[in-house]
C-alpha positions as CSV (number, residue, x, y, z in Angstrom):
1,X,19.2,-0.1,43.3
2,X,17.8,1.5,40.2
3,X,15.0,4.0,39.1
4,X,12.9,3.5,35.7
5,X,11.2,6.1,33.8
6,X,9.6,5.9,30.7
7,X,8.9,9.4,28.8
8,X,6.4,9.3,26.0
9,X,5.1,11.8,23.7
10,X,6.4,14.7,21.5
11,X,7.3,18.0,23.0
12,X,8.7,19.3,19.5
13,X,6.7,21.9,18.5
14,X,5.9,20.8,14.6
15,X,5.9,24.3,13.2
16,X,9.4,25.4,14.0
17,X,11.4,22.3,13.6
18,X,14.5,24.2,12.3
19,X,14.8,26.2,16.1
20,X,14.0,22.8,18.0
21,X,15.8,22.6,21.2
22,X,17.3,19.9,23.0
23,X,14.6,17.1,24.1
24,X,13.0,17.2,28.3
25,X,14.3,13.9,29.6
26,X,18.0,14.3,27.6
27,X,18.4,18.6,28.9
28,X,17.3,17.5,32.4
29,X,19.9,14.5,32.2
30,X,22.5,16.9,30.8
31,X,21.8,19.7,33.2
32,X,21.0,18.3,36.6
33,X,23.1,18.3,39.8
34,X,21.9,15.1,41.2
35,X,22.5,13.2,37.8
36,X,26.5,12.3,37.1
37,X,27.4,11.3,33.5
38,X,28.9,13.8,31.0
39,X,27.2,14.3,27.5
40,X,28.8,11.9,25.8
41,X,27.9,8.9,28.1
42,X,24.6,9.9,27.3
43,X,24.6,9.8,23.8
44,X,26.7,6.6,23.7
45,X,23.7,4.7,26.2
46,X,21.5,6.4,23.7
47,X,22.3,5.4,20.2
48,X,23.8,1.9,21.2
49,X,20.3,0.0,22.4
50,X,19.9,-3.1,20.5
51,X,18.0,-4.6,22.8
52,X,14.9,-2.5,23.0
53,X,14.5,-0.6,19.7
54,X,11.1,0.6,20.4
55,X,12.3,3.1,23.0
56,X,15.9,5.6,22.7
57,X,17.4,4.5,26.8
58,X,19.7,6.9,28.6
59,X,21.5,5.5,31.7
60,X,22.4,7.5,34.6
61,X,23.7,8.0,37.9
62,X,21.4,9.2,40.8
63,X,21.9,10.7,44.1
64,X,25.6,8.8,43.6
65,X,25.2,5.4,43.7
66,X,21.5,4.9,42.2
67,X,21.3,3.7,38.9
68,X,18.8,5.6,36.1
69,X,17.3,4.4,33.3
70,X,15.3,6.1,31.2
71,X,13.3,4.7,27.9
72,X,12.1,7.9,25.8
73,X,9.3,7.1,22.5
74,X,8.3,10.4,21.0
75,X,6.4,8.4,18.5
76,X,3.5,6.5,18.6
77,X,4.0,4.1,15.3
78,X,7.0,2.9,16.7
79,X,5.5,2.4,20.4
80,X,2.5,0.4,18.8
81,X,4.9,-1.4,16.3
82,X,6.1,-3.5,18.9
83,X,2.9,-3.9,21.4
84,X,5.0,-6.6,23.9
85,X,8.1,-4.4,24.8
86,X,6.0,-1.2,25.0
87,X,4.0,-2.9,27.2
88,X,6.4,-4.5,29.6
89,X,8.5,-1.5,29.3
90,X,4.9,0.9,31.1
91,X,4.2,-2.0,33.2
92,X,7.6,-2.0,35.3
93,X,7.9,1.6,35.4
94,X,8.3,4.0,38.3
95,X,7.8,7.3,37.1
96,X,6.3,7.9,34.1
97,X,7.2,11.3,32.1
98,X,4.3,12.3,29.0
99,X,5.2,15.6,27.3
100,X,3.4,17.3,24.3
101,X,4.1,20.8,22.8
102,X,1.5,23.3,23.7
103,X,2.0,24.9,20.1
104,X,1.3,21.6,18.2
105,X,-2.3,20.0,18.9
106,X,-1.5,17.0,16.8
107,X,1.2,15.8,19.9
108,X,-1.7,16.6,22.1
109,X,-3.8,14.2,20.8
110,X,-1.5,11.9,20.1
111,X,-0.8,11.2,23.2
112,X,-4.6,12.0,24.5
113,X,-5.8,9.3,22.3
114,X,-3.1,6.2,21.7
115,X,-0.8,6.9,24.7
116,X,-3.5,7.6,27.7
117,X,-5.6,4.6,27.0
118,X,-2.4,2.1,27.2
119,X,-1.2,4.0,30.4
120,X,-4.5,3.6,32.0
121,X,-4.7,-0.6,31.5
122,X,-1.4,-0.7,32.4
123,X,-1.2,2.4,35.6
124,X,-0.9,0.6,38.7
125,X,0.2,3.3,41.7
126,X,2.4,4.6,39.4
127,X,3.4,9.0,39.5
128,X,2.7,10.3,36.1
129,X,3.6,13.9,35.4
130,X,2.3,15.4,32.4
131,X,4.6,18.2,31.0
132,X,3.3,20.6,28.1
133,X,6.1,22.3,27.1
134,X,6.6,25.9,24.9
135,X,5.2,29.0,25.3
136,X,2.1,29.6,23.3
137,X,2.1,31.0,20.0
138,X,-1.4,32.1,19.4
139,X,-3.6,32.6,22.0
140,X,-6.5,33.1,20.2
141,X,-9.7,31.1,20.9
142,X,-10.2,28.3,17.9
143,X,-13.1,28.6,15.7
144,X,-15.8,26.5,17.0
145,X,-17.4,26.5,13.3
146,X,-18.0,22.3,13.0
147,X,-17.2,23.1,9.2
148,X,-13.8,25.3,10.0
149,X,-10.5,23.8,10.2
150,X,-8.5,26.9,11.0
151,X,-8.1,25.8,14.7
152,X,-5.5,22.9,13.5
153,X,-2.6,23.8,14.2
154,X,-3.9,26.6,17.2
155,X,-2.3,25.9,20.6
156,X,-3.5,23.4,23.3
157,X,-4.8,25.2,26.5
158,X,-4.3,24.9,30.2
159,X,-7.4,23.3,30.3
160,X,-7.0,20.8,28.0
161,X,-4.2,19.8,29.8
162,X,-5.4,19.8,33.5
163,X,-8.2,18.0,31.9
164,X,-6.1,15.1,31.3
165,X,-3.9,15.4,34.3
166,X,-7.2,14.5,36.4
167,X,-8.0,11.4,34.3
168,X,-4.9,10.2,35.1
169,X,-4.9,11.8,38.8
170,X,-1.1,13.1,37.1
171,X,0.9,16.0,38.4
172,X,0.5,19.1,35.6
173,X,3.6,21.0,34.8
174,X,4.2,23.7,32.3
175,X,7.2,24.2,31.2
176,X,7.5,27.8,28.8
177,X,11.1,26.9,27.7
178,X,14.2,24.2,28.7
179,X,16.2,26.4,30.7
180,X,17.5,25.9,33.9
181,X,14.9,27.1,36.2
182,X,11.7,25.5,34.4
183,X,14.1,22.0,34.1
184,X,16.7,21.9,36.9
185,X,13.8,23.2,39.6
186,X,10.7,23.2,38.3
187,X,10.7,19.9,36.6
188,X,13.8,18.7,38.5
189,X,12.5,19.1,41.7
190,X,8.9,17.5,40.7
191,X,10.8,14.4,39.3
192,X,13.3,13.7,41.9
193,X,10.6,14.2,44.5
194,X,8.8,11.4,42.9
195,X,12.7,9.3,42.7
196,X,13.0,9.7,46.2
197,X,9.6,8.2,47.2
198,X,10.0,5.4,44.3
199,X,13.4,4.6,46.4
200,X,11.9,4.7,49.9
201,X,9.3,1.9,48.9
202,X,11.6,-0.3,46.9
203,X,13.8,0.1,50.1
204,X,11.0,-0.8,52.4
205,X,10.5,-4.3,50.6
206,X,13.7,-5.1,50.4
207,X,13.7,-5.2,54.1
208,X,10.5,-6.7,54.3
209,X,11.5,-9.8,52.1
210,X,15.0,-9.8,54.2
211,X,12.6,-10.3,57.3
212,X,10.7,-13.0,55.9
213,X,14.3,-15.0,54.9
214,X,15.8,-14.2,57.7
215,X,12.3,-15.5,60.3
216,X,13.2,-19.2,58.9
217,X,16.3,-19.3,61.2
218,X,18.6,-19.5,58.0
219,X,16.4,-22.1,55.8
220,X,15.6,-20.1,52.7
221,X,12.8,-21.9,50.5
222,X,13.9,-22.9,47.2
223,X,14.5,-20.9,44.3
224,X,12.3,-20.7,40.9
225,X,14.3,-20.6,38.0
226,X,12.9,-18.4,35.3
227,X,11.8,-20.4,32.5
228,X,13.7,-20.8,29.2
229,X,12.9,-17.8,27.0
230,X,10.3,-18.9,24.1
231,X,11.7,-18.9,20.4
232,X,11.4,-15.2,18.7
233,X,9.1,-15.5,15.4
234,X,10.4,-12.6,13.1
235,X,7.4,-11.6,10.5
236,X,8.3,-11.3,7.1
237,X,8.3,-8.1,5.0
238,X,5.3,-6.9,2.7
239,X,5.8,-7.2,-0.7
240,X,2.5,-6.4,-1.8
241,X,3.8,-3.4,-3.7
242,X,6.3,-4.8,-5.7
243,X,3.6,-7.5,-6.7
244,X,1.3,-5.5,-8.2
245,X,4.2,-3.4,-9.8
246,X,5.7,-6.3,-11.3
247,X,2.3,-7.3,-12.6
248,X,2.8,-4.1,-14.9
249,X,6.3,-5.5,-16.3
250,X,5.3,-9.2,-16.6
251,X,1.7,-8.4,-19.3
252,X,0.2,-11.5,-17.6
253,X,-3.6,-11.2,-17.5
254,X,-3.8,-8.3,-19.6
255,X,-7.3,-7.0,-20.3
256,X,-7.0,-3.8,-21.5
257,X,-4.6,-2.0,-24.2
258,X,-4.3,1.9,-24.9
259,X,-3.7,3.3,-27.4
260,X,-2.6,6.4,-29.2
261,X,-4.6,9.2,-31.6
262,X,-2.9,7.3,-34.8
263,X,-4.2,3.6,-33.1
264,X,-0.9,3.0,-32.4
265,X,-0.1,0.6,-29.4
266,X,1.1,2.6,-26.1
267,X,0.6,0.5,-23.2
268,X,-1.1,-2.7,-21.7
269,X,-2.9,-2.6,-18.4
270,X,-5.7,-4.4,-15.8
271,X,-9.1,-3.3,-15.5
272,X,-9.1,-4.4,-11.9
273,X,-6.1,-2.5,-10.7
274,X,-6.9,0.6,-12.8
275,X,-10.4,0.5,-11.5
276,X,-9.0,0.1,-7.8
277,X,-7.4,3.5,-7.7
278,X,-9.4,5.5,-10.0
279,X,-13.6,6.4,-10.6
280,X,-12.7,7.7,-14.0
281,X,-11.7,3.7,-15.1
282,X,-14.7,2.3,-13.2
283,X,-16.7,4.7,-15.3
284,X,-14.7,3.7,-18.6
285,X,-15.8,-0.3,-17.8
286,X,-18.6,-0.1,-17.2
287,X,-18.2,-1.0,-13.2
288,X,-20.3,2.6,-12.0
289,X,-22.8,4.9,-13.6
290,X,-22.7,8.6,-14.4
291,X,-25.5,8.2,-11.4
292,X,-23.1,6.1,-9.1
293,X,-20.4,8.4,-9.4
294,X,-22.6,12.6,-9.4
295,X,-19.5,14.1,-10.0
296,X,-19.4,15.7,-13.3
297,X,-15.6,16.6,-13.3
298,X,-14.9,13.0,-13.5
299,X,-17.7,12.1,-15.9
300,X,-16.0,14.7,-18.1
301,X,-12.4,13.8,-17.7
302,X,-13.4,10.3,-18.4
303,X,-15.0,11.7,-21.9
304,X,-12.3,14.2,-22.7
305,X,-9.7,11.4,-22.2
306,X,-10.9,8.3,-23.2
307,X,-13.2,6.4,-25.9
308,X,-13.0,2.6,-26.3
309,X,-12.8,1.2,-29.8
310,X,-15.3,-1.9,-30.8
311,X,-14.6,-2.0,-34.3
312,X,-13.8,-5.3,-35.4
313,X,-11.4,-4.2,-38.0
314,X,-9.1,-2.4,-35.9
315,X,-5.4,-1.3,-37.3
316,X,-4.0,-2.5,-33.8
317,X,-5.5,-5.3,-32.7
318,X,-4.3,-8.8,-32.0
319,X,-4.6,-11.7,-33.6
320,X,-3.0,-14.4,-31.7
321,X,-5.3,-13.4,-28.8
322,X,-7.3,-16.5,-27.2
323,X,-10.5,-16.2,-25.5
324,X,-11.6,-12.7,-24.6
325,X,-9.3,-10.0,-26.5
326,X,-8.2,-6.9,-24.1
327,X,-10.6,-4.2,-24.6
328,X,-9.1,-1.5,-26.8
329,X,-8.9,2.2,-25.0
330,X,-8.1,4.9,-27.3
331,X,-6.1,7.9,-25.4
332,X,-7.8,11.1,-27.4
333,X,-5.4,13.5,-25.7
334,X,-1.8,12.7,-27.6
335,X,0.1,14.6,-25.4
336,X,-1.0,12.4,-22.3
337,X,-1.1,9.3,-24.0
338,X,3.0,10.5,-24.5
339,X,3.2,10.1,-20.9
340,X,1.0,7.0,-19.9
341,X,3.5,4.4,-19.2
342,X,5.1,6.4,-16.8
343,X,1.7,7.3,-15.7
344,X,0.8,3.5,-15.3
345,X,3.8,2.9,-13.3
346,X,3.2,5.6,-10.8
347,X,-0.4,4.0,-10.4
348,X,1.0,0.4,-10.0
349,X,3.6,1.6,-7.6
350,X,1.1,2.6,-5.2
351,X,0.2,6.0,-6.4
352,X,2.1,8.5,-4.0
353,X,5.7,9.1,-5.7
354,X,4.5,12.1,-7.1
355,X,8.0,13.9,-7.4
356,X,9.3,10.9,-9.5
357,X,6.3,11.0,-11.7
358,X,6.9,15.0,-12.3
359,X,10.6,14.1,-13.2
360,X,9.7,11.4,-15.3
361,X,7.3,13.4,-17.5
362,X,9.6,16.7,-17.9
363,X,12.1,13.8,-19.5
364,X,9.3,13.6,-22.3
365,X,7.6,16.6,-22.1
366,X,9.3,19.8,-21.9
367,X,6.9,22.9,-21.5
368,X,6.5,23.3,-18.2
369,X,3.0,24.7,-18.5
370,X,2.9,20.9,-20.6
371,X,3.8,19.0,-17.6
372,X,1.4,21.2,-15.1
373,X,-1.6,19.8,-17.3
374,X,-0.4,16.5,-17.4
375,X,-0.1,16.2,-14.0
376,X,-3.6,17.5,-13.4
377,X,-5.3,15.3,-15.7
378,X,-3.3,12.6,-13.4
379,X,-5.0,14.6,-10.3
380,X,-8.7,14.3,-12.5
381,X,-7.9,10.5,-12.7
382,X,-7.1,10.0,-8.8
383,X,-9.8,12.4,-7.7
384,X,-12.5,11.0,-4.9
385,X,-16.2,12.1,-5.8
386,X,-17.8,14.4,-4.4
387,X,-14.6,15.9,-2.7
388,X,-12.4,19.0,-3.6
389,X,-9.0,17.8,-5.1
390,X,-6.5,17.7,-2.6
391,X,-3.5,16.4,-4.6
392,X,-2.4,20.1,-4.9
393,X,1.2,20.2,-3.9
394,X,3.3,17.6,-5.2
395,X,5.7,17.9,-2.5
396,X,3.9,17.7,0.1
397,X,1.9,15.2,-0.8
398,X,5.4,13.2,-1.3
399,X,6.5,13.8,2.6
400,X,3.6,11.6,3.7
401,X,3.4,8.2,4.2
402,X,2.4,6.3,1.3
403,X,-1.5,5.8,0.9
404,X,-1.4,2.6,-0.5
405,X,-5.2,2.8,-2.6
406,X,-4.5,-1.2,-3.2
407,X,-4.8,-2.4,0.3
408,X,-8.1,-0.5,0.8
409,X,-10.1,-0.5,-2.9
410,X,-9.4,-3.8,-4.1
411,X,-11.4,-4.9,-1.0
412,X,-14.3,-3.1,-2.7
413,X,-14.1,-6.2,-5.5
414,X,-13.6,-9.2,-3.1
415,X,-16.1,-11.8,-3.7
416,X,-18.0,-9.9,-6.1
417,X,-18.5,-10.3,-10.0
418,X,-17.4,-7.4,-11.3
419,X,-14.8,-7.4,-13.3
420,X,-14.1,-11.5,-12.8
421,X,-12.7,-13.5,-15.2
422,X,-12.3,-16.8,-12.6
423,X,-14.7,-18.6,-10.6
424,X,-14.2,-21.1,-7.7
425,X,-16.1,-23.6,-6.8
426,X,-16.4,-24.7,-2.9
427,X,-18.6,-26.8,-0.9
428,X,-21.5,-26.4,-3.7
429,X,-21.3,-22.7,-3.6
430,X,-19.3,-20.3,-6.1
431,X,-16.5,-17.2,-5.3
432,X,-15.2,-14.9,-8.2
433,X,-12.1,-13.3,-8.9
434,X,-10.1,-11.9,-10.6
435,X,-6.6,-13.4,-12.3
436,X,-4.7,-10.2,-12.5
437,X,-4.7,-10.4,-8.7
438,X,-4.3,-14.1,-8.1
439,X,-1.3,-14.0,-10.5
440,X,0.6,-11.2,-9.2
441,X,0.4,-12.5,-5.3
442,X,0.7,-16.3,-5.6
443,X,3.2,-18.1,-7.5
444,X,0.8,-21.1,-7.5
445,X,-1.5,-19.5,-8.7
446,X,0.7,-17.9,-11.6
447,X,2.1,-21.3,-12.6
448,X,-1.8,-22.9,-12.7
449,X,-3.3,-20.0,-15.1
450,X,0.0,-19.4,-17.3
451,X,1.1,-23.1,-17.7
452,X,-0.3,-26.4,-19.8
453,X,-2.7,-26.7,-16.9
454,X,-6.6,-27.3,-17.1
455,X,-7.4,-24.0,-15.1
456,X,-5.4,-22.1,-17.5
457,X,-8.3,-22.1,-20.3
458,X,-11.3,-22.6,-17.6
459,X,-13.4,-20.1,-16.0
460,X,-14.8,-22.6,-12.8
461,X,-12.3,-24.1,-11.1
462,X,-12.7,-26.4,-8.6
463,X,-11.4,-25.9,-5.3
464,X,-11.0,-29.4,-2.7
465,X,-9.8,-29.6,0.8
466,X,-10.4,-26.0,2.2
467,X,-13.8,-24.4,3.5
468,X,-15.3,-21.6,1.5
469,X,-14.7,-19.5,5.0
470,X,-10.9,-20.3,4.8
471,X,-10.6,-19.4,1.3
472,X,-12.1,-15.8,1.2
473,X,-9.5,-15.4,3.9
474,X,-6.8,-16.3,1.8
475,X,-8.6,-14.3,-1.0
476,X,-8.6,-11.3,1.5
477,X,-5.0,-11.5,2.4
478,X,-4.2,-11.8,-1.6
479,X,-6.5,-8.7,-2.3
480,X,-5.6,-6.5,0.9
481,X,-2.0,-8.1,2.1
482,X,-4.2,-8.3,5.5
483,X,-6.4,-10.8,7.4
484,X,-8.0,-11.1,10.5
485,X,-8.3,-15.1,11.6
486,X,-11.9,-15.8,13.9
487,X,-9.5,-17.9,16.5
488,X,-6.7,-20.5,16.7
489,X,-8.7,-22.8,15.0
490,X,-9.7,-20.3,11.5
491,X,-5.6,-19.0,11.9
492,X,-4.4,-23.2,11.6
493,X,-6.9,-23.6,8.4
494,X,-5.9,-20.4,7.5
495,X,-1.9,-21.6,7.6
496,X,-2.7,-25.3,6.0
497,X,-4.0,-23.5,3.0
498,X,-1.5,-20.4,2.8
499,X,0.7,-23.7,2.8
500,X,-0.8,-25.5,0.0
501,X,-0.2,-22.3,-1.9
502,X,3.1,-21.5,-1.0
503,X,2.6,-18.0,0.2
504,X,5.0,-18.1,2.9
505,X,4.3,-14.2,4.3
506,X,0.9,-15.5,5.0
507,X,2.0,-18.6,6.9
508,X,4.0,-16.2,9.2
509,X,0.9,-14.2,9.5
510,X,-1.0,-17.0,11.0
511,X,2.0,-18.4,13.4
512,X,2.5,-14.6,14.7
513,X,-1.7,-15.1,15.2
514,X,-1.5,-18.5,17.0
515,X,1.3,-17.7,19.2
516,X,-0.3,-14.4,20.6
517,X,-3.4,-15.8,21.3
518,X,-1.9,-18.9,23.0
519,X,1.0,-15.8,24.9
520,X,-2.1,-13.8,26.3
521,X,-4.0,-17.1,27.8
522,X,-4.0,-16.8,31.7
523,X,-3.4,-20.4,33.4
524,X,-6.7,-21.3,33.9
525,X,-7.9,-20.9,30.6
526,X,-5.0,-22.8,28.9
527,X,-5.7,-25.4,31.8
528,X,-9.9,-25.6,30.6
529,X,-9.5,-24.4,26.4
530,X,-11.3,-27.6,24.4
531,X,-8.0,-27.1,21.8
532,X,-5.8,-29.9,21.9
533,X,-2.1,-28.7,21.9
534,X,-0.6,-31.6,20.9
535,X,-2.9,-31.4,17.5
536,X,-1.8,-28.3,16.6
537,X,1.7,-29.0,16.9
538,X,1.7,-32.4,14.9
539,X,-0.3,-30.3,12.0
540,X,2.6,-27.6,12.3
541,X,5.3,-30.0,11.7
542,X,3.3,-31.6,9.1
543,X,2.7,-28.3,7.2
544,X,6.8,-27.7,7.1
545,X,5.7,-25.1,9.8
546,X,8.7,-25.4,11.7
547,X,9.3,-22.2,13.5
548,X,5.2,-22.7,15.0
549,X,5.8,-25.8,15.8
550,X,9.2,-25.1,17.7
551,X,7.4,-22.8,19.7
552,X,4.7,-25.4,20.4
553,X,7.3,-27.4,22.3
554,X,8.5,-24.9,24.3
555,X,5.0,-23.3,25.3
556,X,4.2,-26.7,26.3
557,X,7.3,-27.3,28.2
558,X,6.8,-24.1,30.1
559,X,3.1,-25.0,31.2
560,X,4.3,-28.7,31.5
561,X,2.0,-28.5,34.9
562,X,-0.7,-27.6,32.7
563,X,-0.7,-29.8,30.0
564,X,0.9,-32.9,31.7
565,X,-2.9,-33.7,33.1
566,X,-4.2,-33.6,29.9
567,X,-5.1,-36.8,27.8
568,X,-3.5,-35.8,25.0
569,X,-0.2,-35.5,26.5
570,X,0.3,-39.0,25.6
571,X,0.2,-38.3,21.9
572,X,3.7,-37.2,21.9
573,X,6.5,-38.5,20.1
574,X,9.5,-40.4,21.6
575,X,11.6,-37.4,20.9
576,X,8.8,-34.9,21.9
577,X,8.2,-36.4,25.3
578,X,12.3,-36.1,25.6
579,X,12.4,-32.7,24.6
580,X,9.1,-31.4,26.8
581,X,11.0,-33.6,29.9
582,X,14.7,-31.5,29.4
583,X,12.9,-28.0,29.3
584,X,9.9,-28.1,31.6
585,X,9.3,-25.2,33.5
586,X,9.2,-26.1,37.0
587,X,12.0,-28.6,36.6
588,X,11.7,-31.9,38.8
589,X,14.7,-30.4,40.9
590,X,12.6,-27.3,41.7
591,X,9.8,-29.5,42.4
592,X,11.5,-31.7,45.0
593,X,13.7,-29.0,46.7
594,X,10.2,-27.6,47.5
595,X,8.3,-30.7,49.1
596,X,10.7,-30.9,51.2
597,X,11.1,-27.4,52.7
598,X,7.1,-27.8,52.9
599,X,8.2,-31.0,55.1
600,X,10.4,-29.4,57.0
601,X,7.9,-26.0,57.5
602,X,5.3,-28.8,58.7
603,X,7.8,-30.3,61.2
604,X,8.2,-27.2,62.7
605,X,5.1,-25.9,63.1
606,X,3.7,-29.7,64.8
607,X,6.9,-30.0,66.9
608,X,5.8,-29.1,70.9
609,X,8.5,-26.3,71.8
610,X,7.9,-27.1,75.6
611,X,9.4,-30.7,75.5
């Protein structure tokens, strides 16, 4: 017999990381009387789960012979970043452990606000304690000021946390330190309370179902196999970033050059990826007013920094240049026009690595007071309007997580004409964009507007076979490295075109789509949904998308009782049919075995027991 707890949340206080102790659920493991397995047991169980990478697992030894397993997640990303273990992991729990740090609000409402809401869909009967571990810090009341922040990093009262103990009718503990009285018998003796009931009702079924076999005089009804497990789908990495930063190296699309005081060429860039991180550059083309922007620090670092050159006769320019020349940017300031190519890297690399950007203009520059004002006029450049600069510490802005401005701004010119230099043409109606973009995320795409092709010298192309709707979805996920499919039906269109192409992250986008809405169909929808399953399959396999349509077989297979009535059963193949037949899910042996313990059941109950 065995005992499960999951523990989530963080009860590391954040603001003295260097003096953290040892973690709740690993002292009380280490420490208690009732638990057997020495340290290093613990640590082994601990840092050797494959299987479950969501959660750390400690394994145990309980009152003797009772086996423990624990799954700890201190951290929410990884908890959401696999939704289907987390899940089944909460649902077949018997105790469940959440702990925060009373000095470090952010745990507090991390686990207020992405752990509670999971626990409550998935709570069935199931103790919770709630333990807020440290002793306070600062007991000072926060500043209720809705314009102050000061009360950030202030402690997380009693209240707070009884406050959330009754929403989830939990038990509240506070535990001031991780010594033995507050773990082996304050928390101990809470927990193992809570062991001991979860082992008196697991031992009260098991006799129950023992009484139910045993009332059938030694005739056992048959038993259900579990089905064969479905095929795992593995999504494939982003490489949106290295994309765009490739699109720097490669001077495809190019429609703007800088350069230098002396009208020397420094450096060859796109409007629409400059503009996508940066006011200052929408400013420079043209894409927002002085009256758009009301921020005159930007209006003024855009003059102080930039002019654009129109003369016809310019010492620079190209000659070779077909259709629209790049627009010519003079960099007034010559000791930041020094540093621009690094500059432009940092911005096409996602705009973040601030430490590498610092090293790579000391290389260049070597005053450090030099370097400080470069690296402010970079700031200037990245500056939201309207908002103080908050790009003030290099270093700490490089501990955070990247923010990738891409993903987020060039949604701002989806489907819109500024800035286009293409034009589609679908079902009568027109989308722009933009080739920079379309270039550096589709090798199709690349191939059609570099090559001997017709769309490589025409502004509307023609686009056949797809619906405008399924399109600006593939747009979107080219723009954003994201997309959101309608249904089944908008994911499939959605794949047939990431297909035709050949953008194969996006095609495992759409199967991971398809498959989790099919997985979270209960039986009677599957058994009344208008979407023929066969269909989909046969355009799977005919779309080379052969780990969807895999899966396909096997989701039928498992529901054969389901989709074995329906007409379009009969579209199989030869080879289908044999396949769905081997796996089906109950099997024919299952099926038999029970008609006739139902005969035999029926026998017994008609049979007079008089005569």
């Amino acid at each position: 017999m065995s005992i499960h707890i999951v523990a989530l949340g963080n009860e590391g206080d954040a603001f003295h990381q260097d003096n953290r102790p040892s973690g709740l659920i690993r002292t009380y493991l280490g420490r208690s009387p009732l638990v057997s397995g020495d340290e290093s047991s613990l640590l082994l169980n601990a840092t050797s789960t494959v299987a479950r990478p969501v959660f750390t697992e400690y394994q145990a030894s309980a009152f003797g012979n009772v086996k423990l397993v624990v799954h700890d997640c201190p951290v929410w990303d990884i908890f959401d970043s696999d939704w289907y273990t987390s899940r089944n992991l909460i649902g077949s729990a018997d105790i469940i452990v959440i702990k925060y740090n009373v000095n470090d609000k952010f745990s507090f409402h991390e686990v207020k606000d992405n752990y509670i809401p999971v626990i409550k869909r998935a709570l069935n009967s199931v103790p919770v304690i709630i333990a807020a571990v440290g002793t306070r810090q600062n007991e000072e009341l926060p500043c209720t000021c809705p314009l102050c922040t000061s009360d950030r990093g202030s402690c997380v009262s009693t209240t707070e946390g009884i406050q959330l103990a009754k929403e989830l009718g939990a038990t509240y503990l506070e535990l001031h330190s991780l010594d033995d009285f507050y773990i082996g018998k304050y928390f101990g003796g809470v927990l193992e309370y809570f062991m001991i009931q979860a082992l008196n009702q697991k031992t009260s079924e098991k006799m129950k179902k023992r009484k139910m076999s045993n009332s059938f005089h030694g005739i056992r009804p048959p038993q259900l196999e579990q089905p064969e497990k479905m095929p795992v789908l593995k999504a494939e990495a982003s490489h949106y970033n290295s994309d765009l930063n490739n699109l720097l190296f490669c001077c495809q699309c190019v429609d703007v050059v800088f350069y230098n005081p002396d009208l020397k060429e420094v450096a060859e860039a796109h409007k629409i990826v400059l503009c996508a991180v940066s006011h200052v550059f929408m400013l420079l083309f043209n894409v927002k007013s002085p009256a758009d922007i009301q921020d005159s620090s930007i209006i003024r670092t855009t003059q102080d920094l930039f002019t654009i050159s129109r003369d016809t006769a310019f010492p620079g320019a190209r000659q070779d240049t077909p259709g629209n020349p790049p627009l010519r940017v003079v960099v007034k300031d010559a000791l930041f026009c020094s540093c621009l190519p690094d500059i432009l890297r940092f911005i096409y690399s996602g705009a973040f690595q601030w430490e590498e950007l610092e090293e790579d203009i000391r290389k260049k520059v070597k005053d450090s007071g030099d370097v400080s004002s470069v690296i402010e006029k970079v700031k200037c450049i990245l500056k939201t309007p309207g908002k103080i600069n908050c790009l003030r510490n290099c270093k700490t802005y490089q501990a955070r997580k990247p923010l990738w401005f891409y993903n987020t701004s060039l949604k701002f010119f989806l489907n819109k004409p500024m800035l286009a230099d293409v034009v589609f043409e679908i079902q009568g109606t027109t989308v722009p964009a933009h080739r920079a973009i379309l270039v550096a995320r589709c090798e199709v795409m690349a191939a059609m507007f570099n090559g001997n092709y017709m769309e490589a010298k025409s502004v509307l192309i023609p686009v056949y076979g797809v619906s405008k709707e399924t399109f600006l979805s593939f747009l979107e996920y080219l723009y954003t490295d994201s997309c959101c499919p309608a249904g089944i039906f908008q994911a499939m269109c959605l794949l047939i075109c990431a297909e035709m192409y050949q953008v194969s992250r996006l095609q495992h986008i759409c199967e991971l789509f398809i498959i989790t809405q099919l997985q979270s169909m209960p039986s009677r929808e599957l058994a009344s949904m208008n979407l023929d399953i066969v269909d989909l399959l046969k355009k799977a396999k005919f779309h080379h998308s052969d780990c969807l349509s895999t899966w396909l077989l096997h989701f039928i297979a498992t529901n054969y009782l389901i989709f074995s009535q329906k007409p379009e059963f009969q579209d199989l193949s030869v080879e289908e049919r044999s396949f769905v037949e081997k796996h089906r899910w109950p099997s024919n042996m299952y099926l038999k075995q029970l008609a006739e313990y139902r005969k035999y059941i029926h026998s017994r109950k008609c049979r007079c027991l008089v005569m």
